[in-house]
Every structure is written in C-alpha cells, then in structure tokens.
PLY file of the C-alpha trace (Angstrom):
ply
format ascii 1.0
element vertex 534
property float x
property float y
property float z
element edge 533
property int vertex1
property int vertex2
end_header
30.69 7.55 8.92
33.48 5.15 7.68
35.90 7.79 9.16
34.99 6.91 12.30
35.48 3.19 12.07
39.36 3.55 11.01
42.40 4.00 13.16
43.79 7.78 13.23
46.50 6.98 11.09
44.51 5.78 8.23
41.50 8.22 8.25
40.80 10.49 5.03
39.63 9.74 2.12
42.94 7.50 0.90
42.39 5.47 3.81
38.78 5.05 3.45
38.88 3.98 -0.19
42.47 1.58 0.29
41.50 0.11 3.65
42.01 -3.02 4.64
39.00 -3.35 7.96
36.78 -5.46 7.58
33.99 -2.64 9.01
35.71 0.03 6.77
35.12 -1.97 3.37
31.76 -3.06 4.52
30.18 0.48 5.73
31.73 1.77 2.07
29.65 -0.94 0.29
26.95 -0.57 2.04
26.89 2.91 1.37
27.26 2.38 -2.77
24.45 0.04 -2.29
22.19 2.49 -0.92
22.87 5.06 -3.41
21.89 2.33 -6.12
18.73 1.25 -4.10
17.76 5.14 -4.40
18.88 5.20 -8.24
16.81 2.01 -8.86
14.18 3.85 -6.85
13.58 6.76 -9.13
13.17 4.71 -12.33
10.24 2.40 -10.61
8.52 5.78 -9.47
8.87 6.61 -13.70
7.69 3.37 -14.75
4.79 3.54 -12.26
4.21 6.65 -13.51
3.81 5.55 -17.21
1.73 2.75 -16.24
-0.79 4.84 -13.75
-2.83 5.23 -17.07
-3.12 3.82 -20.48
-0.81 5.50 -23.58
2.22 6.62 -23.28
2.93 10.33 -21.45
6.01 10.05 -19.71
8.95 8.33 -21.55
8.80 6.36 -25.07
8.49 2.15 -25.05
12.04 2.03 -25.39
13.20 3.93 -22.69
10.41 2.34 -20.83
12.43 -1.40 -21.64
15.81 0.22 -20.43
14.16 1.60 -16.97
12.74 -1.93 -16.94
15.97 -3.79 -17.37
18.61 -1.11 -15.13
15.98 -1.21 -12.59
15.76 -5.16 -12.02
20.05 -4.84 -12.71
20.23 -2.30 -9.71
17.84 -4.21 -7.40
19.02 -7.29 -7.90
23.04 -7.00 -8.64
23.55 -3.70 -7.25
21.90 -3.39 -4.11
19.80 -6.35 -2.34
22.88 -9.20 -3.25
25.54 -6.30 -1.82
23.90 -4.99 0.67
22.93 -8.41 2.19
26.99 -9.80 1.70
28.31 -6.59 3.28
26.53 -6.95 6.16
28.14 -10.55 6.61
31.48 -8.84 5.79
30.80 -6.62 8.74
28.66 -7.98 10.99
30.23 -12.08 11.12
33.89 -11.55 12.59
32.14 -9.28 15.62
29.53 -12.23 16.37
32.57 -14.83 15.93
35.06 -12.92 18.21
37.69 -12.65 15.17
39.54 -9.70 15.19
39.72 -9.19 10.83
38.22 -10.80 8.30
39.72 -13.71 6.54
41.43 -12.49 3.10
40.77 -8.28 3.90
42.60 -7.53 0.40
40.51 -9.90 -1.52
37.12 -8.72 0.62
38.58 -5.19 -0.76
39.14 -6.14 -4.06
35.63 -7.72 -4.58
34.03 -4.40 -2.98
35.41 -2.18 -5.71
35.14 -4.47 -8.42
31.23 -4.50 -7.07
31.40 -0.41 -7.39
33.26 -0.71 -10.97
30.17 -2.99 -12.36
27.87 -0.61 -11.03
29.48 2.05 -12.68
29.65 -0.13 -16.16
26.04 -0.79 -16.02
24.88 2.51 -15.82
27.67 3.37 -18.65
25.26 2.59 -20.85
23.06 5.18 -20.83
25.78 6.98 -21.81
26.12 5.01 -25.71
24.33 5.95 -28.72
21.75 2.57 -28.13
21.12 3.82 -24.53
20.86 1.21 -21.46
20.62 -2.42 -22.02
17.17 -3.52 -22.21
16.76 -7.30 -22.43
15.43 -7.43 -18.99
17.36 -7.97 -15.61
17.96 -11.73 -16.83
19.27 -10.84 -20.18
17.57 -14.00 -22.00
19.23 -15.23 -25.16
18.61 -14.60 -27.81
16.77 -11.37 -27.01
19.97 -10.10 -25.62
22.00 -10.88 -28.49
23.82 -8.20 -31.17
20.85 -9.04 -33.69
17.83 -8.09 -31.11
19.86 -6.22 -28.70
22.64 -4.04 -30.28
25.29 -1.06 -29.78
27.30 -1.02 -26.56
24.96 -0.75 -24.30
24.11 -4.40 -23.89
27.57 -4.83 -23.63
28.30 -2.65 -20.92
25.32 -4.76 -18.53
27.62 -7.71 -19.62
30.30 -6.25 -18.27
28.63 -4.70 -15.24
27.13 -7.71 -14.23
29.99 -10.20 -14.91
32.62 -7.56 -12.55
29.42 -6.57 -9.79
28.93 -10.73 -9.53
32.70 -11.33 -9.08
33.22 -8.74 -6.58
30.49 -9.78 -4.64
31.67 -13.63 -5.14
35.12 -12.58 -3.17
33.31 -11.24 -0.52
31.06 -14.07 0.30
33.77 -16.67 0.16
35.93 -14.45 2.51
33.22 -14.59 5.16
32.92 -18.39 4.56
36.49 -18.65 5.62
36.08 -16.55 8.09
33.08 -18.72 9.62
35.68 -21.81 8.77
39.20 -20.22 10.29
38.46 -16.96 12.20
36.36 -18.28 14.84
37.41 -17.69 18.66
38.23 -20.74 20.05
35.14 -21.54 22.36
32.93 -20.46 19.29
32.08 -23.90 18.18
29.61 -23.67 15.06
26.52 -25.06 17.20
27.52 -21.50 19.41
27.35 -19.10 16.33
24.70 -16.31 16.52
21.32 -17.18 14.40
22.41 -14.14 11.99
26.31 -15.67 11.45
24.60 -19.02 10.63
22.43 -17.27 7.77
25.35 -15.75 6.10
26.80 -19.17 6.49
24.02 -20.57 4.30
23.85 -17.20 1.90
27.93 -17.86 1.17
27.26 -21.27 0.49
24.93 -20.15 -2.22
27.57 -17.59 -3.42
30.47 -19.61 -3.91
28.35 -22.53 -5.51
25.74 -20.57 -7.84
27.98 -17.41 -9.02
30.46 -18.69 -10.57
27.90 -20.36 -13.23
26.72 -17.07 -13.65
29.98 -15.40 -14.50
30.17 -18.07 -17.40
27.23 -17.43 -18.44
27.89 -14.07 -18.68
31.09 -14.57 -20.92
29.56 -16.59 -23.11
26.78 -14.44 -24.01
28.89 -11.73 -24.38
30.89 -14.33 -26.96
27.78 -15.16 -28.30
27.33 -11.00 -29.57
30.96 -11.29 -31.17
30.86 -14.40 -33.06
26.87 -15.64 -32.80
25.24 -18.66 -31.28
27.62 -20.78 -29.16
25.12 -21.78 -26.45
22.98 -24.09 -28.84
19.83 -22.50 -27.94
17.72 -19.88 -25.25
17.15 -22.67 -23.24
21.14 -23.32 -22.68
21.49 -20.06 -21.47
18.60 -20.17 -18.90
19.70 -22.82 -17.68
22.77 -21.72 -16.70
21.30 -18.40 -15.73
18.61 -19.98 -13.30
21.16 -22.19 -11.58
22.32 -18.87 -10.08
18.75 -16.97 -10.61
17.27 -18.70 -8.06
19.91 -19.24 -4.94
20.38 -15.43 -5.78
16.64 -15.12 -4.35
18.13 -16.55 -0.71
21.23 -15.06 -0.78
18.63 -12.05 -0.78
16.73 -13.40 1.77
18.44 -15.38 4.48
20.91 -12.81 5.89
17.73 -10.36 6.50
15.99 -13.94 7.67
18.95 -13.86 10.32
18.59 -9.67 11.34
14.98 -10.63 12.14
15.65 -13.71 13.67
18.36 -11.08 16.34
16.06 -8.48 16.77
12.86 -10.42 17.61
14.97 -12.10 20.11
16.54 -9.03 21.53
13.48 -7.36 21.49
11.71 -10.11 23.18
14.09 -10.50 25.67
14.87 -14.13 25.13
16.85 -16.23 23.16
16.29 -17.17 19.98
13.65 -20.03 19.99
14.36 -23.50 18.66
17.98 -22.76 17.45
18.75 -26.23 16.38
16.36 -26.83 14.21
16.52 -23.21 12.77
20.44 -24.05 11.26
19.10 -27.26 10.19
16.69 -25.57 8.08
18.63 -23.18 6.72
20.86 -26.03 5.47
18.24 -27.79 3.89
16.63 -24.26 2.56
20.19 -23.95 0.90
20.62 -27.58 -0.77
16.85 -26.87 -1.93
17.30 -23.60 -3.39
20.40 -24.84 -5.51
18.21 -28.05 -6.88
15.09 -26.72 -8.20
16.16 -23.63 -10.75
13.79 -25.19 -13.82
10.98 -24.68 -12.25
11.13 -20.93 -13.94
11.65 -23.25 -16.94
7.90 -25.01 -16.49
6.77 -23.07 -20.14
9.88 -24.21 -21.96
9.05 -28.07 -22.09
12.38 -28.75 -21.49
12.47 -29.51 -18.08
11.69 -32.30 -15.58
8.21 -30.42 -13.93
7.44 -33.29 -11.76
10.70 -33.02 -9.67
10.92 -29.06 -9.91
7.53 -28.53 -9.11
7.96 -31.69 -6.11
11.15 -30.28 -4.65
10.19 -26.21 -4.76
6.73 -27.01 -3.31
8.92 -29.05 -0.51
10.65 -25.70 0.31
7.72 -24.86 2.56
9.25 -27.43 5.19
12.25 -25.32 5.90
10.35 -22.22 5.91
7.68 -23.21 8.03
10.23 -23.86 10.72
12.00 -20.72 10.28
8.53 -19.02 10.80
7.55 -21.17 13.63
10.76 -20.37 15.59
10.42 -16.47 15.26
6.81 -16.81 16.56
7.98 -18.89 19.54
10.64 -16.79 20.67
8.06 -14.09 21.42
5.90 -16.22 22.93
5.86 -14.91 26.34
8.61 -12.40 25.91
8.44 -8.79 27.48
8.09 -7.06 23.98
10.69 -4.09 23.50
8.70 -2.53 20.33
11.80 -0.79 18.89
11.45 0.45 14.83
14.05 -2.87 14.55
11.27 -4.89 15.89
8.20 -3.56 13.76
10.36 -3.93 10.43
11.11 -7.76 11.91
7.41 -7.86 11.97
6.83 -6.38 8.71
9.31 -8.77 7.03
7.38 -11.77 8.41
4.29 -10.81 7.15
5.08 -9.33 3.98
7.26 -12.07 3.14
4.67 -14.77 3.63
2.49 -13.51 0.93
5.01 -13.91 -1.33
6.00 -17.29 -0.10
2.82 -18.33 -0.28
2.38 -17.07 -3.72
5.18 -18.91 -4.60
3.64 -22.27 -3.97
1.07 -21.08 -6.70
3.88 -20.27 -9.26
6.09 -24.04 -8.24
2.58 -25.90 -9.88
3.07 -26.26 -13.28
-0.76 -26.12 -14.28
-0.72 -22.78 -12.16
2.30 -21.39 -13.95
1.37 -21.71 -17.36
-1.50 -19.63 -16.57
0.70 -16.92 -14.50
3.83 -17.34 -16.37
5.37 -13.94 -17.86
1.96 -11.97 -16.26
1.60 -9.61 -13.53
1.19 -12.35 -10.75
4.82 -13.12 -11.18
5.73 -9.20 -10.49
3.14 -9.20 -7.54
4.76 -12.61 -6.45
8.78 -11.08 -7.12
7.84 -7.68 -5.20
6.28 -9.08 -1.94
9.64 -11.48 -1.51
12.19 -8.57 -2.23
10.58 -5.43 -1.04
7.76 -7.36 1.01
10.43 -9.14 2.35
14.23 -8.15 1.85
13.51 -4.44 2.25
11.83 -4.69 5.49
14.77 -7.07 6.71
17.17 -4.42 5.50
15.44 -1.50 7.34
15.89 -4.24 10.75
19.42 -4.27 10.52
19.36 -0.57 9.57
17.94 0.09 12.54
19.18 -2.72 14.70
22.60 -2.15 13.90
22.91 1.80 13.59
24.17 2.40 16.93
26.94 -0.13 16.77
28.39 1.06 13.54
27.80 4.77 14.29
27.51 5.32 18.27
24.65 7.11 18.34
20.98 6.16 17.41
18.17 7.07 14.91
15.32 8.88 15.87
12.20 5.49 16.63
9.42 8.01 16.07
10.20 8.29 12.20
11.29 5.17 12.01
7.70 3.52 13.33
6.26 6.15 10.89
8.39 4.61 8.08
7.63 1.56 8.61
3.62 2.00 8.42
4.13 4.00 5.57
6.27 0.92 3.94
3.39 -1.50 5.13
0.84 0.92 3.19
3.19 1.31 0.24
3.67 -2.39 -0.49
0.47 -3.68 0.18
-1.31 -0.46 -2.36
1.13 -1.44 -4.67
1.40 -4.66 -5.18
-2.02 -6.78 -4.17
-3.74 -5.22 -7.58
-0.82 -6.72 -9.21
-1.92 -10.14 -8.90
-5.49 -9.02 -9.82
-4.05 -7.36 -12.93
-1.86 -10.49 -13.58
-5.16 -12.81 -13.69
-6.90 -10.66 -15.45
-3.93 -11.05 -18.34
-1.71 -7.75 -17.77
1.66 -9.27 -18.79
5.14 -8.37 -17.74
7.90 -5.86 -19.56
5.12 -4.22 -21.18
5.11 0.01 -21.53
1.52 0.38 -22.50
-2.08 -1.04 -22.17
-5.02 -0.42 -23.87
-7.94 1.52 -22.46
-10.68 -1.10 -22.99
-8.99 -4.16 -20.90
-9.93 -2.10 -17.64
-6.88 -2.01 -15.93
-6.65 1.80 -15.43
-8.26 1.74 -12.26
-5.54 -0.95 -10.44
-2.61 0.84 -12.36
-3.76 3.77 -10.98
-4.16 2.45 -7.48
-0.42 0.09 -7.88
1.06 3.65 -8.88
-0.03 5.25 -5.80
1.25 2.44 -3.67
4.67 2.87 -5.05
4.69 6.61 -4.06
3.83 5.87 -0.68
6.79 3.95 -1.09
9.00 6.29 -2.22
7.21 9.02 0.56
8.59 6.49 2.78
12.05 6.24 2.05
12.32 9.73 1.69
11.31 9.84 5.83
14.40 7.36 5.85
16.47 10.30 4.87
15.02 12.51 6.64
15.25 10.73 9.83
19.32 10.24 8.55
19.40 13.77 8.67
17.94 14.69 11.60
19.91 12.03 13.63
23.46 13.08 11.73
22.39 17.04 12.54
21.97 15.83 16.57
23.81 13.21 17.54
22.21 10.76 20.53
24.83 9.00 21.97
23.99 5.09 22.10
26.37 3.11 24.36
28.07 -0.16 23.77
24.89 -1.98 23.96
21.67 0.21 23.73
19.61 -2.92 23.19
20.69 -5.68 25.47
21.76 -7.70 23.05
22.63 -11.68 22.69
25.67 -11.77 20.83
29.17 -10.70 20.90
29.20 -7.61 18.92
27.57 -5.54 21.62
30.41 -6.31 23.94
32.49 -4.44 21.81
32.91 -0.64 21.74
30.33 1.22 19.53
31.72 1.70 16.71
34.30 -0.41 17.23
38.14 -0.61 17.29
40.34 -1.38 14.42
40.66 -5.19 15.41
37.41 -5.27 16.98
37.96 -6.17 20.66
40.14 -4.37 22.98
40.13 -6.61 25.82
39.18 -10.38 26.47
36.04 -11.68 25.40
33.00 -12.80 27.10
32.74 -16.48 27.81
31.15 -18.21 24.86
28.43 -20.90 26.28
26.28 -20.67 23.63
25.00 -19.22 20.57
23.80 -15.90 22.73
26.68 -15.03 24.96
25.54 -11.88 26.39
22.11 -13.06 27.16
23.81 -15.98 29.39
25.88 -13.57 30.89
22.85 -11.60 31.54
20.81 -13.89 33.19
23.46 -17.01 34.52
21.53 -17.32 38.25
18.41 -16.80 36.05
16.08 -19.49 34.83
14.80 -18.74 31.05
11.56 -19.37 31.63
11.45 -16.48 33.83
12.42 -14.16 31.84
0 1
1 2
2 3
3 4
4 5
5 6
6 7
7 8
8 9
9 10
10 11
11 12
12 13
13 14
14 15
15 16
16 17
17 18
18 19
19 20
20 21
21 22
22 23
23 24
24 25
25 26
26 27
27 28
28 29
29 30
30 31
31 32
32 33
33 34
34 35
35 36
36 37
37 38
38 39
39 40
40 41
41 42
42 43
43 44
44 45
45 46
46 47
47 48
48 49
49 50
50 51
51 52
52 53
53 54
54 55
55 56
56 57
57 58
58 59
59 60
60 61
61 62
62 63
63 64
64 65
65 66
66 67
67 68
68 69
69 70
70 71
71 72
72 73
73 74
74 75
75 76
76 77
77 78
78 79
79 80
80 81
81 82
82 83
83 84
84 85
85 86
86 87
87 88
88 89
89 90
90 91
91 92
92 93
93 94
94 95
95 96
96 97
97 98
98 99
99 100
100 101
101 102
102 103
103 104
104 105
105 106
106 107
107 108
108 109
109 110
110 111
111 112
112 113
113 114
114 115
115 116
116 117
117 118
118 119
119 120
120 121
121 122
122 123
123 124
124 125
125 126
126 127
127 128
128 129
129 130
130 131
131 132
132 133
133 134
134 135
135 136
136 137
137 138
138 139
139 140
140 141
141 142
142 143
143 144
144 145
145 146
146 147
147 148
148 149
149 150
150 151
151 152
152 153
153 154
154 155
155 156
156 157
157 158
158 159
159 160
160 161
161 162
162 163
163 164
164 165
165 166
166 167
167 168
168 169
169 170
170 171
171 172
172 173
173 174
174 175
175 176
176 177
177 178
178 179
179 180
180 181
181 182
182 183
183 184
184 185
185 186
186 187
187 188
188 189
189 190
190 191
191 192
192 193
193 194
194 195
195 196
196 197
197 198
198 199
199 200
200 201
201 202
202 203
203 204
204 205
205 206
206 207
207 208
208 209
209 210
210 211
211 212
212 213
213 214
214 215
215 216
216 217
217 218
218 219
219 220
220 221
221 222
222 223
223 224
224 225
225 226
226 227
227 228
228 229
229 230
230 231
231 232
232 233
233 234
234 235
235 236
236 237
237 238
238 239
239 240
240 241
241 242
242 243
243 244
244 245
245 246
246 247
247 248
248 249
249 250
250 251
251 252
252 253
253 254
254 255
255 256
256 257
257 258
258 259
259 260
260 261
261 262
262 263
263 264
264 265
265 266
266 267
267 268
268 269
269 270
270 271
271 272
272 273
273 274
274 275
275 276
276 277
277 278
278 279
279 280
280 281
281 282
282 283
283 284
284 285
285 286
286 287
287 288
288 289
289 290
290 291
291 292
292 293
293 294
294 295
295 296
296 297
297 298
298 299
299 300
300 301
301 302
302 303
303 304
304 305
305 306
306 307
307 308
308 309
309 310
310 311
311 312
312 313
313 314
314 315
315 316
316 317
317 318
318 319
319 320
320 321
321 322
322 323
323 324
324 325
325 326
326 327
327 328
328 329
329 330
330 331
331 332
332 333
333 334
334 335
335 336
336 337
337 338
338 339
339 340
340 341
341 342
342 343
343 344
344 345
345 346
346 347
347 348
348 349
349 350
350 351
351 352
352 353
353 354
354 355
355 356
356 357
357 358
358 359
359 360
360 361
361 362
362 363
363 364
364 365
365 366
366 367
367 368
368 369
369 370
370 371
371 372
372 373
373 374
374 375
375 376
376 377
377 378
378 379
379 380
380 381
381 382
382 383
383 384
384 385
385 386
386 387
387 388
388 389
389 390
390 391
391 392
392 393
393 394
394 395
395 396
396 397
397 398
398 399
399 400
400 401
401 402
402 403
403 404
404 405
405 406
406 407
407 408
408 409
409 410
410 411
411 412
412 413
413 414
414 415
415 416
416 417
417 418
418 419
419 420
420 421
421 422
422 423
423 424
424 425
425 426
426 427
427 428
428 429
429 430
430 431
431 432
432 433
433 434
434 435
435 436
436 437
437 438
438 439
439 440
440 441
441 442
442 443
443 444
444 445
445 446
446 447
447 448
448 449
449 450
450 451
451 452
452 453
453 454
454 455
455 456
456 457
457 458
458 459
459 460
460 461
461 462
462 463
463 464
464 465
465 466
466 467
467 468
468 469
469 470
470 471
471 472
472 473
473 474
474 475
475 476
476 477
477 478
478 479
479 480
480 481
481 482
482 483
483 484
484 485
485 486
486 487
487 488
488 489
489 490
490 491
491 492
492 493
493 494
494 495
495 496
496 497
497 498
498 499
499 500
500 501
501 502
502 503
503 504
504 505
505 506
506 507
507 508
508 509
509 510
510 511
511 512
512 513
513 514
514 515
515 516
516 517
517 518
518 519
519 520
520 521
521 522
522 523
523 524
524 525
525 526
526 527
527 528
528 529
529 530
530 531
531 532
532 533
C-alpha cells in the first residue's frame, strides 16, 4: 500500500522506510500499529483463556503477569496512542490544504523511534527474567530491581521511554502544522471537526509526555542506584499526569472520525460546530487537571477537587454527544460500515463514560478500586470506544489512502460481531468486580462463583477476536479484487476528498476549493441550496 502513495522515483522498499511524505510515514505507522494491536490481541485471547475457569491450565502465574503487563504496553503505547497520532500525521495537512507536513524528518524520526520501542518491549521476552511484568503502569516500587529484576523490566523502560518520544515528535509536528501549514482561507474556526480533535489530542501530547519520559528515566535510575523518587506515590504522580490525557489522546481523534462520518453519512454538516471545538478545549484543560483522582486510595491527594473537576468532565462530553445526535437529526441516512462503527463508538463509549462517573466518587472508588469494575470500566472506553472509532476511519478513510474500497457486507458483519464481542465480554466484568474479583490476578478459587461470568467474559473476547479475524478477511478479499473508489466515493465535507485517491506526493495537484467554512465540499455541494433542505 505505501508504494502507492510515493512518487516513482522513491518507490521500493528504501524509499518506503527513508521517506519523507507525510502519507508515506503515516500509512507505515499505521501499519506497525496494527501488527501490535493483533500481537496484543493474541495474549488477551490467552489470558481469557486462563481465566475461563478456575486453576491454572494454560500458562503459569508468572507468565500470566507478563501477558498482563505486554498486553496493556501494546494497547496502550503501541497501538491505540500511534494509531490515533498517525492518523493526524496523515489525515490533518489534506483537511488543511498544506501540501507536507510541518518538520517531515522529525515526523520520520519519531515514527521509527515508535517502531524501535516496540521492538525493545517485546525484547524482553527474549532475557532470562522474561517480559516485564509490573503492569502497563509500571508502579514503583513493584517495578523496581528488588521486586522486578533481570533485563526485562529494563527493556519496557526503554521501550516505553523511545515508543513515547517518537510518538511525542509526531504530535507536535501536526500541532505546527495546524499553527503554520494552513492554506490561507483556512482560518481555525474553518478547520474540519476531525483536524480540530487532533488539535486538542497534540495539545495533550506535547504537555503530558514529556512528564512521562522523566518518569521513565528516573525509574530506570531508580533500578541502578535505588530510591530517588522519595516514595510510590512520587512516581504516580508523575505517571498519572500523562496516564490520564493519554486516555483522550486515545479518544478524541476517533471522537473526530465519528464526528466526519456521521456527518457525511447524514448528508449534512456537522451539527453545532462551535460549541463542539469549545468543548474539546475544555475536555483538554480538564483531562490535564484531574490525574489524582486514580490516586483517591493513596490518601495523598486532594479528593474533593479531583473527584469535583473529573465528575465536571460530563459537561464537555455531553455536548460532544448532543452534537453527533443532532447532525442526524433529519439527515437522509447513508448506512455505510463507517457509519455503524460511528454508531457503535457512541454507544459503547457511553457505558464507559458513564462508568466513569462511578469510579471519579471517592466513596465509590474505594469500593471498585484495583477490582474488576475498573477493567469493565477501562475496556468499554478503549475497545468500547477507541476500537470502534478506529474501525470508522478504517473504513471511512480506505478508499482515499488506497483507491479502491472494502467490501460493506463484512464490514456490517464485523461490526455486529464487535457489538456482541464487547458487550459478552465485558458487562460480567463489572458484576465480577462487585462481587470482589480483583485486577492482575492469574487464578480464582472455585468456591467464590465466578466460573460461570469468566466463562461467559471468555467467550465474549473470542467473538472478538472471530471478529477481527473477518477484518482480515475482508482485507484480503478486497486486496485479491480491487473496486475502484473515485476521488470521493462518499460525498464528503472536507478537503481531502478533493484530492486524488490516493493522493499525490504534495497532496493537491491543482487549486483548491474555496474554503467558506469548516466543510468545504459540502458548501460547494449545495451553494443555491438551503441546509435545511437537505
């Protein structure tokens, strides 16, 4: 695929891997990401499968704690946080009318230093102690040399601090590309709904990562010379001040796809714009302000003002939701697999909004705190919710990167099967979590009663997994026989679909559309045509 995206001169494989385009480095990361979201795949199917019934069969406790901690690492560092960024790295210059990205050697040199973590993580399964397994977060003092040692903790360090960096270049390339790459009639109150997401996401990125990648040197001081840090509680707090804007730069951009391809799909334009930036503004100053409240059980934290300003966060997100249900309101309804995965994400996503709220109380928390609610409540916002936004822009954005479409039959069918998947899975979760099923655990005993929902949460996930695997298919079938999409297969609202599909090295090869608003090709569409009668 990336061949086709590069200018004859540059093709093959030195050109792919040393390219400076924008939509070359982007489609390469993208790719890497997926490969890690099917890696991270396999070792949930194996934990499920150890916990579908009480004693161990399948793998021993601690290889059971190093499939726990490499699969949160992949999910988190290694494919949601990538995936979402490279789609900005693509996806922003097109809707701005640039014709590169802004810094393409630095946006290349934080893609392979992204692919070079990766690769260090997983190192460690290669070293006499095996993976890291202090969990995704790598708390001090359980990831220290005295509870944590040999080289495999060391790699995660590594892999994290170089996957984190990378992916810090590339975010703060798009935000100067937002900043300094605009066309000129692109004012920011004219940029899409999905470049105004990433704008939020890279404002998380360049304020919240760096506190992460000093974090992660000094606990990787702290296993060479001992405590520095003064404490666990040190460390999380320095962890959490990126832990939690992490969660949006997870969500937002995918928050943006659905916002596009409801409105596409709808045939209008994206309902209540203004207020939609302004919330994803105040989503963003929000989401860097309230990282204690995963702090609540420490006693070392302020709970009334966590607890105050993360309950607040439903504000923002109720207008977010109110403006995707309003621009359907009375639009001619395109169902395209885009559409039902925009759908999904809404849904999905709201449980574990909602079930956030419970976990922001402190009372609440204590209870839930390090139990199953908080996987149930984790799961529903990243696969309820970031999943279902990525398979949007999957298939949203296929034909434009590619030319020529995926089949919507399987991808409908994947997307029920998702629906089934999460909901099997993870709603006994919070059952199990009340109930007093903790986290990070390999076994259970056989007299709590929990068989039954294991059982039943295990099954979910392979539903899961049946449904990615009809994601491959369908990636197959549509490689082997090749539909040719068009320019603009969708009708769309912004400027990438006035563009060639895929497009040219410097993205436009003639003069661009007039820019009256923040959905130029829908105004072109309909100028002598009233909205309302649409």
């Amino acid at each position: 695929m990336t061949a086709l995206l590069v200018e004859p001169a540059s093709r093959g494989l030195l050109g792919s891997l040393t390219g400076t385009d924008h939509k070359v480095v982007a489609v390469r990361t993208l790719a890497t990401s997926l490969v890690f979201f099917l890696a991270g795949g396999v070792m949930a199917l194996l934990m499920r499968t150890e916990l579908s019934q009480p004693g161990l069969q399948v793998v021993s406790a601690e290889s059971y704690n190093a499939l726990f901690t490499m699969h949160g690492s992949t999910m988190i560092y290694l494919f949601v946080t990538p995936f979402a960024l490279a789609l900005g790295l693509y996806f922003v210059p097109l809707q701005l009318g640039a014709a590169e990205i802004a810094g393409p050697r630095v946006a290349l040199l934080g893609s392979w230093l992204y692919t070079f973590g990766g690769v260090a993580m997983y190192a460690g399964f290669l070293t006499k102690s095996g993976a890291a397994k202090a969990t995704w977060v790598g708390f001090d003092p359980l990831s220290t040399a005295v509870h944590s040692p040999g080289r495999g903790m060391d790699y995660w360090i590594l892999g994290v601090w170089l996957a984190c960096a990378g992916l810090f270049l590339i975010g703060a390339c798009v935000l100067a590309t937002v900043l300094r790459r605009r066309a000129p009639s692109m004012t920011l109150l004219r940029m899409p709904v999905f470049s105004w997401a990433m704008t939020a996401t890279v404002l998380m990125v360049v304020v919240s990562f760096p506190v992460l990648l000093v974090a992660m040197a000094l606990l990787f001081a702290e296993r060479q010379v001992g405590d520095i840090m003064g404490g666990g509680v040190t460390y999380q707090h320095l962890f959490w001040f990126f832990g939690h804007p992490v969660v949006y730069v997870m969500f937002f951009p995918f928050l943006g796809v659905v916002g596009e391809a409801i409105a596409v799909a709808s045939g209008r334009r994206f309902f209540g714009y203004v207020a939609f930036v302004g919330s994803l503004l105040l989503f963003a100053s929000l989401s860097v302000s309230i990282w204690a409240h995963h702090m609540f059980t420490t006693g070392a934290v302020a709970t009334g003002y966590f607890s105050l300003a993360s309950t607040m966060i439903i504000v923002p997100a109720g207008v977010d939701y109110f403006d995707s249900i309003a621009t359907m309101w009375g639009g001619r309804i395109r169902a395209h697999a885009a559409f039902w995965f925009a759908i999904g994400f809404l849904v999905e996503f709201l449980i574990g909004g909602l079930s956030g709220i419970w976990v922001a109380s402190p009372p609440l928390d204590y209870h839930a705190n390090n139990s199953y609610v908080v996987v149930a409540h984790f799961h529903f916002t990243l696969v309820g919710g970031s999943l279902f936004g990525i398979f949007a822009a999957v298939y949203h954005w296929w034909p434009k990167v590619t030319g020529w479409t995926l089949r919507e039959g399987l991808g409908k069918l994947q997307c029920a099967l998702l629906v089934v998947g999460v909901n099997v899975a993870f709603l006994p979760q919070f059952v199990l979590g009340e109930e007093g099923m903790t986290r990070r655990i390999a076994d259970y005993p056989a007299g709590e009663g929990w068989a039954g929902l294991n059982l039943l949460s295990s099954i979910g996930s392979y539903v899961m997994g049946l449904a990615v695997l009809v994601f491959l298919f369908n990636l197959a079938v549509s490689w082997a026989v090749q539909r040719p999409a068009g320019d603009d297969p969708w009708e769309g609202h912004t400027l990438e679909w006035a563009t060639t599909s895929p497009p040219p090295r410097h993205n436009f090869s003639g003069a661009l559309p007039p820019v009256t608003s923040y959905a130029p090709l829908w105004d072109l569409r309909h100028q002598d045509t009233p909205e309302g009668a649409t």
